[in-house]
C-alpha positions in Angstrom: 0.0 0.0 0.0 3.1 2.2 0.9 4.7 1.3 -2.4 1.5 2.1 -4.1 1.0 5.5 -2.6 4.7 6.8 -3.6 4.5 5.5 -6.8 1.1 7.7 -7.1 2.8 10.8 -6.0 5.9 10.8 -8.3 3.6 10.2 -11.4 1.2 13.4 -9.7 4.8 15.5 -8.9 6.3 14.7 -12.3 3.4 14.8 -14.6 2.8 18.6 -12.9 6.0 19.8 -14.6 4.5 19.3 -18.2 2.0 21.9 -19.4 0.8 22.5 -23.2 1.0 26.1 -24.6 -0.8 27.9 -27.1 0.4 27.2 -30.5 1.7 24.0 -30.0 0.6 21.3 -32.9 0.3 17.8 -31.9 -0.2 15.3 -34.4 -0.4 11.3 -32.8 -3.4 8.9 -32.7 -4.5 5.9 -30.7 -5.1 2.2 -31.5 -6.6 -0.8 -30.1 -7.7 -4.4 -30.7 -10.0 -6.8 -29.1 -10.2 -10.7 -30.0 -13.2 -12.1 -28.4 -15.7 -15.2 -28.6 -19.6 -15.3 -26.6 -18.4 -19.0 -25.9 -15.6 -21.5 -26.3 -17.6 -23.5 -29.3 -18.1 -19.3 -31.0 -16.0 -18.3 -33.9 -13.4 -15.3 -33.0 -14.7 -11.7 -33.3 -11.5 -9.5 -34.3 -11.6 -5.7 -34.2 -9.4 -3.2 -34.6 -9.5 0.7 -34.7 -7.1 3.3 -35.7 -7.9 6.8 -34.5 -4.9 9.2 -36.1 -5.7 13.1 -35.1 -4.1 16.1 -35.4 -4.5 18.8 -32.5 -3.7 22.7 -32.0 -3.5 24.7 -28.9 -5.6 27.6 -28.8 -4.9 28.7 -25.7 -2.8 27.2 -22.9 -4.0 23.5 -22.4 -7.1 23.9 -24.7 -6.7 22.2 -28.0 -9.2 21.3 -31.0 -8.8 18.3 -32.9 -9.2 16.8 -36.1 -10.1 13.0 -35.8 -9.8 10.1 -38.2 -10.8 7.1 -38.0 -10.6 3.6 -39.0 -12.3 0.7 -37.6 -12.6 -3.1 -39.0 -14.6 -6.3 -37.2 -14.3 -9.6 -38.6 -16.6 -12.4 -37.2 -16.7 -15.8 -39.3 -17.6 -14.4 -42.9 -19.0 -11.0 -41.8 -17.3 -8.0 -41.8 -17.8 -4.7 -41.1 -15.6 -1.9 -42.2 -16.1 1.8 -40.8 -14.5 5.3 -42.0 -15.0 8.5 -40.3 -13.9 11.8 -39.5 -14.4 14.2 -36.1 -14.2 17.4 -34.7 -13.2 18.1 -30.8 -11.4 19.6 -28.3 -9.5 18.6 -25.1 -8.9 20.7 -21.9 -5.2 19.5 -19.9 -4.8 19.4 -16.6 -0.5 18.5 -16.0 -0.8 14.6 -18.3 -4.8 14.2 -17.5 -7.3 15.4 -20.7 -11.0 15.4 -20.7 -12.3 15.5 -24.6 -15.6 15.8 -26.4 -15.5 15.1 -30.2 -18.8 14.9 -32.6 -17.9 12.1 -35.9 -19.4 11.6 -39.0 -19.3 7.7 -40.3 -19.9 5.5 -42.9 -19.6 2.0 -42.3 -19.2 -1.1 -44.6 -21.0 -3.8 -44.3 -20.5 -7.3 -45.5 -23.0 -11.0 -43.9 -23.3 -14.1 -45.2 -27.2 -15.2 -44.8 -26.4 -19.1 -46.0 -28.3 -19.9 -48.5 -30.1 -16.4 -49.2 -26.7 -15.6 -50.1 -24.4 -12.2 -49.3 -25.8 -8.9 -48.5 -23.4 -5.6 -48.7 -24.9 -2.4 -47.3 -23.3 1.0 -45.9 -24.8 3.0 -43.1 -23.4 6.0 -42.1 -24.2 7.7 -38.8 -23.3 10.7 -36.5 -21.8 10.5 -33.1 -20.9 12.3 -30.1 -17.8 11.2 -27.8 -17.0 12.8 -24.5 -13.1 10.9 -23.7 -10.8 11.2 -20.5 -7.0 9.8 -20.8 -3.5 10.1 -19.2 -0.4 11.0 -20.6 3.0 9.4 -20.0 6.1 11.2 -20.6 8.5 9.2 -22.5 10.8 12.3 -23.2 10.6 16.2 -23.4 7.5 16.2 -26.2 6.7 12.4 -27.0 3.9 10.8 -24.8 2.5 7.4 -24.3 -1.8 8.0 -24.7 -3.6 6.4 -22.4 -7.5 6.6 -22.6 -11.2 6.0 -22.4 -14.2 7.1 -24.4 -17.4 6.3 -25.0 -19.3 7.0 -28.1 -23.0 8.0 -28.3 -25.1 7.3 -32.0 -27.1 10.9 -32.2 -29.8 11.4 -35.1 -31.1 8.7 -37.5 -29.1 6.6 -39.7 -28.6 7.5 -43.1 -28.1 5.7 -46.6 -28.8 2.1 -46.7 -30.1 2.5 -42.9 -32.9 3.6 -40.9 -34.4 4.4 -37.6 -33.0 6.3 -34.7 -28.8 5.9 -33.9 -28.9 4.6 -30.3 -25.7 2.8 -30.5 -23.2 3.2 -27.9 -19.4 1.5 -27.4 -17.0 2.0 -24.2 -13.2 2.4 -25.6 -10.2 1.4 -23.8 -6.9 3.0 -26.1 -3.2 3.6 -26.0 -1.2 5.7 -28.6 1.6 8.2 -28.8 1.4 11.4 -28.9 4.1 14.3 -30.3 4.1 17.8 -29.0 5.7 20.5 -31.1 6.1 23.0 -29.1 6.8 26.6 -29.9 
């Protein structure tokens, strides 16, 4: 309990040295993957997301982003492919961020009915995503991302969908993140 309480308070003291001023660009992204089955007899669901961004400080810790993003799920001889793009801003407090983005996206998708045979349809969709997230120094300006969002469907779907957007997925991430500071 000791150990854990030091290590708790170097991370607080050295990630208070770091702040983010105005001007400074910051290109990185974030990436994860998830292999999972609903049983042991199941076949493996594999998804992976890419989330590049590019950021600028407006002010001292306050940054707006520009999001892109890549997402792909394979389950047995579906798949679903999704492309998108977002707008947001973060507020820094030393390495912790809160974040709320709003993402357009268009996804891909491919399912094999059996004998009715292969259906392809795309669905896009509008979302809102409020995110939290540390950072870890790994030198002066590069950073080690790690974070948690969760995104909200907004509106209808459009194109080959319909009805209301209710979805909603909980997002565990790490990435790196570059600082160029002025």
């Amino acid at each position: 309990m000791k150990k854990t309480l030091v290590l708790i308070a170097t991370l607080i003291l050295i990630s208070s040295a770091f702040a983010f001023d105005k001007g400074t660009i910051n290109p990185g992204g974030t990436a994860s993957v998830s292999v999972s089955k609903a049983d042991s007899d199941d076949e493996t669901t594999t998804r992976i997301i890419l989330r590049p961004q590019i950021a600028y400080f407006l002010a001292d810790n306050i940054c707006v982003d520009g999001i892109f993003i890549y997402e792909s799920e394979s389950y047995d001889d579906d798949d679903t492919s999704a492309f998108g793009v977002g707008l947001g801003g973060r507020y820094f407090y030393n390495n912790f961020y809160a974040g709320l983005s709003l993402q357009h996206q268009s996804m891909n998708m491919s399912r094999d009915l059996g004998i009715l045979g292969e259906v392809d349809m795309t669905i896009s969709g509008i979302f809102l995503e409020p995110r939290l997230g540390y950072l870890v120094p790994l030198s002066e300006n590069v950073f080690v991302d790690f974070g948690a969002a969760y995104q909200l469907g907004i509106g209808d779907w459009g194109s080959d969908g319909n009805g209301a957007n209710e979805s909603s997925d909980l997002k565990f991430s790490i990435g790196l993140q570059y600082f160029f500071k002025r």
